[in-house]
C-alpha positions in Angstrom: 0.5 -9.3 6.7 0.0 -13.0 7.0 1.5 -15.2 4.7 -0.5 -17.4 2.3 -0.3 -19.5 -1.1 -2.4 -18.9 -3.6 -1.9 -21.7 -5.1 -3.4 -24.1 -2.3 -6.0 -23.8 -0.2 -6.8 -20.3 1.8 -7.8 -19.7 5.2 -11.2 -17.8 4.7 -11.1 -16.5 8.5 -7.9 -14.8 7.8 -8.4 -13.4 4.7 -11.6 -12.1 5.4 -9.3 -10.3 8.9 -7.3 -8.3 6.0 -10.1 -7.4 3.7 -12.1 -6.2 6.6 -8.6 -4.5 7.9 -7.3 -3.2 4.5 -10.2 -2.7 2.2 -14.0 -2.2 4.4 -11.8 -0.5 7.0 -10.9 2.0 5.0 -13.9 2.5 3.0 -16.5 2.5 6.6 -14.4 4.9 8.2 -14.4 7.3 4.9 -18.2 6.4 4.6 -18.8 7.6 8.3 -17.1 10.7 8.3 -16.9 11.8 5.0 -20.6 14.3 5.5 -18.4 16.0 8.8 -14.9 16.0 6.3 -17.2 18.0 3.5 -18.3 20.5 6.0 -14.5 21.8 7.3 -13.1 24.2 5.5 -10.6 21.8 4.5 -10.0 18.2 4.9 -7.9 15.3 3.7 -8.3 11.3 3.6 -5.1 9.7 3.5 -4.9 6.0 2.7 -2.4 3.6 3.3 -1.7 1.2 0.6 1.8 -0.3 -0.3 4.0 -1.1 -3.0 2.4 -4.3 -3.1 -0.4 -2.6 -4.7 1.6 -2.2 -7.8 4.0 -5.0 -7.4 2.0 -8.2 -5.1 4.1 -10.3 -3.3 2.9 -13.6 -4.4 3.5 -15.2 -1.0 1.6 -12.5 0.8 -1.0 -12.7 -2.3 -4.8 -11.6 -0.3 -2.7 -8.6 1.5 -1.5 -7.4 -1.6 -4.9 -7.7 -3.4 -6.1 -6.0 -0.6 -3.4 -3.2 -0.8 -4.5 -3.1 -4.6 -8.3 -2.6 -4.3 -7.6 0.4 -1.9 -5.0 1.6 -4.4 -8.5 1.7 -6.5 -10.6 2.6 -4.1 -8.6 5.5 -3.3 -8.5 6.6 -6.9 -11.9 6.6 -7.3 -13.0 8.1 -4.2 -10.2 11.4 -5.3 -12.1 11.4 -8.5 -15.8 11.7 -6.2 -14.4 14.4 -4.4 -12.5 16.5 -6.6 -15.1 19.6 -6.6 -14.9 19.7 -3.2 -12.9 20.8 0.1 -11.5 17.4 0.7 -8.6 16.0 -1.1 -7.4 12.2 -1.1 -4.1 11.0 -0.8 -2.5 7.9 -1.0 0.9 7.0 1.3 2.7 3.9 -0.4 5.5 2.5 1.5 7.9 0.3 -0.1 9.2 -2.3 2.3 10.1 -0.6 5.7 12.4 -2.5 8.1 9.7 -2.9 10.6 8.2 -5.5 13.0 5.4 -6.4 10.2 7.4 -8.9 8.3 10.0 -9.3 11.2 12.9 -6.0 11.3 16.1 -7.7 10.3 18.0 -5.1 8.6 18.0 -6.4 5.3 19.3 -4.2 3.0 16.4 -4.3 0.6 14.3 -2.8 3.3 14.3 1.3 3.7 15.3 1.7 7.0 12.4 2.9 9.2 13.7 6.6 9.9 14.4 7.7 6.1 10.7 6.3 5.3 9.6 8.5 8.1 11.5 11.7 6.7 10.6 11.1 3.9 6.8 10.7 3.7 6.1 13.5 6.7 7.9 15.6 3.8 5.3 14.4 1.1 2.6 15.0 3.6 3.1 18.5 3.4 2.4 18.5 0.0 -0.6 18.5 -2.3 0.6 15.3 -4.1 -2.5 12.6 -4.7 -0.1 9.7 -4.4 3.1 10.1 -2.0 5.4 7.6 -3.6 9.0 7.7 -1.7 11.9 7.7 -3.9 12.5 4.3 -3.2 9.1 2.9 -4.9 8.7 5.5 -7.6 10.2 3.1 -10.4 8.0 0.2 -9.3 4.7 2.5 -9.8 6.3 4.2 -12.8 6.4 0.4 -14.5 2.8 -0.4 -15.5 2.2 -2.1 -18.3 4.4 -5.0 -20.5 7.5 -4.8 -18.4 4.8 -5.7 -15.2 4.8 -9.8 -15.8 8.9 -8.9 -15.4 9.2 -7.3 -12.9 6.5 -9.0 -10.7 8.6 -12.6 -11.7 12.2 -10.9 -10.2 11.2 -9.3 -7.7 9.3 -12.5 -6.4 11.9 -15.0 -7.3 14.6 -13.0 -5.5 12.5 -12.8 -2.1 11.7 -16.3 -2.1 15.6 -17.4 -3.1 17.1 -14.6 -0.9 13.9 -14.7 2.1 14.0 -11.5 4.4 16.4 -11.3 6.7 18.7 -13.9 4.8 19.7 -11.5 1.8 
């Protein structure tokens, strides 16, 4: 999840590295196997995406546009297959105090284990989307309140940086 600033200049390498990763990875792997998936008796695609599909952080912008178009691609793609054997979900972690953006134990972060417990227990369900507790008000919050929302929580991380909160 490199870091970027959307409003400067870009690195084209690297953000082609996390549309290739996040997005055509995704979508290639699904392409390939998705004639074998429709021949099991039953079958599931899960994608990752993230909170930052609903709510970008703005200094992270190209991984959370990536997150975003999977969040759509996703979508679609469970529309495509709905008459048939194989069912799409969609796992979106909310910040995990992990390794990706450096583990510090901040407090905003859900601890690693609970996010664990937590999603293996939505796994076992038929849910399309499995939202943990923790990011169920940020995907619940579509619409007017979004400009709000995606101004606080951004201000707070860059006042309050991880690690430093």
């Amino acid at each position: 999840m490199p870091f970027d600033d959307a409003s400067g200049p870009i690195d084209d390498a690297i953000s082609r590295d996390i549309i290739d990763t996040n997005l055509l990875g995704p979508i290639r792997l699904t392409s390939a196997l998705i004639a074998h998936l429709k021949r099991q008796p039953r079958a599931t695609i899960v994608h990752n995406t993230s909170i930052l599909a609903y709510l970008p952080l703005a200094v992270s912008a190209v991984y959370s546009a990536s997150k975003a178009a999977l969040h759509s691609y996703a979508m679609s793609q469970r529309f495509m297959l709905r008459d048939t054997n194989v069912t799409v979900q969609e796992v979106a972690p909310p910040w995990v105090d992990t390794d990706l953006i450096g583990k510090s134990g901040d407090p905003r972060a859900m601890p690693l284990e609970a996010f664990i417990a937590e999603t293996m227990a939505l796994l076992a369900s038929d849910n399309e989307e499995l939202v943990v507790e923790a990011v169920r008000p940020v995907r619940a919050n579509p619409g007017p309140g979004e400009h709000a929302m995606f101004n606080a929580f951004n201000a707070d991380l860059i006042a309050n940086p991880p690690g430093q909160a």
